[in-house]
C-alpha positions in Angstrom: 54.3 84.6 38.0 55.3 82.6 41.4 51.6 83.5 42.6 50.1 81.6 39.1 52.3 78.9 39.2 51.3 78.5 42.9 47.8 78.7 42.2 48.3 76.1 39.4 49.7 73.7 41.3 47.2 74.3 43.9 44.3 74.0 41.1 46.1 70.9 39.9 45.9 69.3 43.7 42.4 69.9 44.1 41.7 68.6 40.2 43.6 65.3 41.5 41.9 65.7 44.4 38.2 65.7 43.0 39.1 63.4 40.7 40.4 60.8 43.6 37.0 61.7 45.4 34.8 61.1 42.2 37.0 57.7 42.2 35.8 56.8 45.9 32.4 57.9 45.4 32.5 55.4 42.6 33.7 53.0 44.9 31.2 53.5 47.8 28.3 53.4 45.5 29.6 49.8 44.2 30.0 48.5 47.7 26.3 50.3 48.1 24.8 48.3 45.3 26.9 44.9 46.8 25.4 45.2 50.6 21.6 45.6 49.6 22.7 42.6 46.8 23.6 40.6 49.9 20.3 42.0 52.0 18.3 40.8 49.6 20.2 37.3 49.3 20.3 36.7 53.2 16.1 37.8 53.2 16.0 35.3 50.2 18.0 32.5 52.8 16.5 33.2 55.8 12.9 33.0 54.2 13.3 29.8 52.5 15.2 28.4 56.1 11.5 29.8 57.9 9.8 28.0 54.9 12.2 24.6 55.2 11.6 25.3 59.2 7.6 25.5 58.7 7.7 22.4 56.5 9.8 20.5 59.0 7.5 21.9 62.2 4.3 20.5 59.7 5.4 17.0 58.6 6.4 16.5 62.2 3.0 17.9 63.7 1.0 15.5 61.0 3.4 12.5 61.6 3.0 12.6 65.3 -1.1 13.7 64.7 -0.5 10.3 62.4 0.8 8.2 65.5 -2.4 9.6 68.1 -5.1 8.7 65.7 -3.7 5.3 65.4 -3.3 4.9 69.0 -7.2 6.0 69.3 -7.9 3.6 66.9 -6.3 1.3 69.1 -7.5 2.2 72.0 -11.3 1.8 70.8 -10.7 -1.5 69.2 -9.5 -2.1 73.2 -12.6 -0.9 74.6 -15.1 -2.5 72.6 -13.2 -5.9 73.1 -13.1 -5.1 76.9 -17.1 -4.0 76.7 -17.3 -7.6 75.4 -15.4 -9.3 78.0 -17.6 -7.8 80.6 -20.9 -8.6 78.5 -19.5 -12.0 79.0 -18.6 -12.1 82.3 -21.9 -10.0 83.5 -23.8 -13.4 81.5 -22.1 -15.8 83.5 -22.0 -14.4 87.0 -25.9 -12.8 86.1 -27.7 -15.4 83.4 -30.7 -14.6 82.4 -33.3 -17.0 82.3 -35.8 -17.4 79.1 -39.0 -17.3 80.5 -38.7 -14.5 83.2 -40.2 -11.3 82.0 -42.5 -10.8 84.7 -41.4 -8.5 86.7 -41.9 -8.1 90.9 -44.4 -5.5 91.2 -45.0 -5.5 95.1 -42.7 -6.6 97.8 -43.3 -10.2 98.7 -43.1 -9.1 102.8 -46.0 -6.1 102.2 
């Protein structure tokens, strides 16, 4: 009778005992099911920080793409104005006459 009452008690432990592990299998499943929640929510963040990143790297590329083909705009409006300036200068130091379109055919000293 000892021996049963024993082996009672000592079925009665590991009941409470299976039970309490049944309780923390619960448990670890739930915080399972939380971490991949929060994978998922941190893959969510960091892709839409790479796509806010990628927008920010693009609007910055075509702003300062903007700014260079303005200044080549620039920059040939300055050369053709310069081209002029020198057409205008070669005409005064050089003028060309009307009437001279014959051109030297032999040296003068042959």
């Amino acid at each position: 009778e000892k021996m049963q009452h024993e082996c009672r008690a000592l079925q009665n432990g590991i009941d409470a005992k299976d039970a309490e592990n049944n309780i923390l299998k619960q448990r670890i499943h739930e915080l399972q099911s939380e971490v991949i929640e929060m994978s998922k929510r941190d893959i969510r963040n960091i892709d839409l920080t790479k796509k806010s990143t990628n927008a920010a790297e693009n609007m910055k590329y075509i702003t300062e793409r903007l700014k260079l083909v303005s200044q080549i705009k620039l920059q040939a409006e300055e050369v053709v104005e310069l081209e002029k300036e020198v057409s205008r200068l070669k005409r005064k130091t050089f003028p060309t006459f009307p009437g001279s379109t014959s051109i030297r055919r032999k040296n003068p000293d042959e």
